[in-house]
N, C-alpha and C positions, 0 to 999 in steps of 0.2 A: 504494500500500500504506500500508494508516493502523500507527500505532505502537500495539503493545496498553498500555493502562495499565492493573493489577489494581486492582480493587475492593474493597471489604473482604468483601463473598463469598466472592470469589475465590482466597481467604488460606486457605492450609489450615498449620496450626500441627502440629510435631511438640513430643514431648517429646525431649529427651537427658541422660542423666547420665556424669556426666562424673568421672573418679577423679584427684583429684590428688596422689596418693602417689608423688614421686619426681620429678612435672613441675616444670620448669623454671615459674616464675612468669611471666614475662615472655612467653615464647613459646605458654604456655596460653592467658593473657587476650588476647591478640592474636587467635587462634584461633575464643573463645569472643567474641567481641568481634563479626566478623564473622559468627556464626550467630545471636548474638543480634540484628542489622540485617540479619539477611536476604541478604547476600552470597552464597551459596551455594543461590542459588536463580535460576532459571533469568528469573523475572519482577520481578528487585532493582528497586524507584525508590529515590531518594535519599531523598525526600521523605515518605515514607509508613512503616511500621512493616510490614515484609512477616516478620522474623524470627520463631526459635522459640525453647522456651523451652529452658534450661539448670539442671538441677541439680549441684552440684558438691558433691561429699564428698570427704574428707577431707584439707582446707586446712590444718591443722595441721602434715602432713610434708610441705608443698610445699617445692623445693628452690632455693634462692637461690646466684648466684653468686655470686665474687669474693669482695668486701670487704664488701658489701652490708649487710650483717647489723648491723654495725657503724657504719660511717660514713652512710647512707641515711636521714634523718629525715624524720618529716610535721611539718608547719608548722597548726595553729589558731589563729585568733584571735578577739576575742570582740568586738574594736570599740572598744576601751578602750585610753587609751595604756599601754604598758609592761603586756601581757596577749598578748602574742607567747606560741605553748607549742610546745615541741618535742618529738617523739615518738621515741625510735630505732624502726628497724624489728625491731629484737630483742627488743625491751618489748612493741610490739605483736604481732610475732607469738607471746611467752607470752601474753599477757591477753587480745586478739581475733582470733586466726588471718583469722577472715570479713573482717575489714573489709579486712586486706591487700589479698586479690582483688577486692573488692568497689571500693576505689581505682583499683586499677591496669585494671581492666576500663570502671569511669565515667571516666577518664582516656584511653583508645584510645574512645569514642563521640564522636558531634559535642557542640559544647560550643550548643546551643539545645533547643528544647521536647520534643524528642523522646527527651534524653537520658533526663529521669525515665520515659517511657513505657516505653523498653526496658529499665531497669533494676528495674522490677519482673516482668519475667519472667526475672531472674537468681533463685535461690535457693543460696544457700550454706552449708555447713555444715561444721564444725570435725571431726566424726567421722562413722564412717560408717556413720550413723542417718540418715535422710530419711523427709519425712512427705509423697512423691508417688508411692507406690507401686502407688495406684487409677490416674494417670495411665498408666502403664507405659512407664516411659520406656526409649529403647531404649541401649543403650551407646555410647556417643562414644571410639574409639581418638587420641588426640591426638597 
C-alpha cells in the first residue's frame, strides 16, 4: 500500500469566518492556527500548504486573561543600538486590535517559508465589517 500524498489539485480550500467577541485570545489563534495549516483535514503533510482560509471579525473585544493586559509587551527593533521599543498589549490593542491576532497566530505557525504562505490566507479585522462576503464563508463555532 503506497502512502497518498495531495497534490495541489487535490487541495480543495474552504472559507470560514470566525467571530471573536468574547474568545479567549490565546485558545482562538491556536484553533485558527491549525485550520489555517491544514490540521483538520483528513490529507494534512507537514510540508505542503493543505489549509483554509480564515476571516476573523471582531478583534477589538477579544478577551484577554489574567494580568495580561498590563504586564504582556511586544519587543521591535530597528537594528540600531539603543532603538529596542516596547509595546504594552493594552496600547496595542487600543491602536491595532489586528495585529494582536495577527502575532499570536504567526507565533503558533512553523517559524520557515511556509509561515508567510499561510499567513496570507488569514484576514482580520477590528469590527464586524469584512470585504469576503462573495466568498461565502461559512461560520466557525470556536
Amino acid at each position: 500500500m503506497k502512502t497518498f500524498t495531495p497534490k495541489k489539485q487535490d487541495i480543495v480550500r474552504k472559507w470560514y469566518l470566525v467571530d471573536a467577541k468574547g474568545q479567549t485570545l490565546g485558545r482562538m489563534a491556536a484553533k485558527i492556527a491549525a485550520i489555517l495549516r491544514g490540521k483538520n483535514k483528513a490529507y494534512f503533510v507537514p510540508h505542503m500548504d493543505c489549509g483554509d482560509f480564515v476571516v476573523v471579525i471582531n478583534v477589538q473585544d477579544v478577551h484577554i486573561t489574567g494580568m495580561k493586559k498590563e504586564n504582556k509587551m511586544y519587543y521591535t527593533h530597528s537594528g540600531q543600538y539603543g532603538k529596542l521599543k516596547t509595546t504594552p498589549l493594552k496600547k496595542l490593542l487600543a491602536e491595532k486590535p489586528e495585529r494582536v491576532l495577527t502575532l499570536a497566530i504567526s507565533g503558533m505557525l512553523p517559524n520557515n517559508k511556509i509561515r508567510k504562505v499561510l499567513m496570507k490566507k488569514l484576514k482580520v479585522y477590528a469590527g464586524p465589517d469584512h470585504r469576503h462576503e462573495a466568498q461565502n464563508p461559512e461560520p466557525l463555532k470556536i
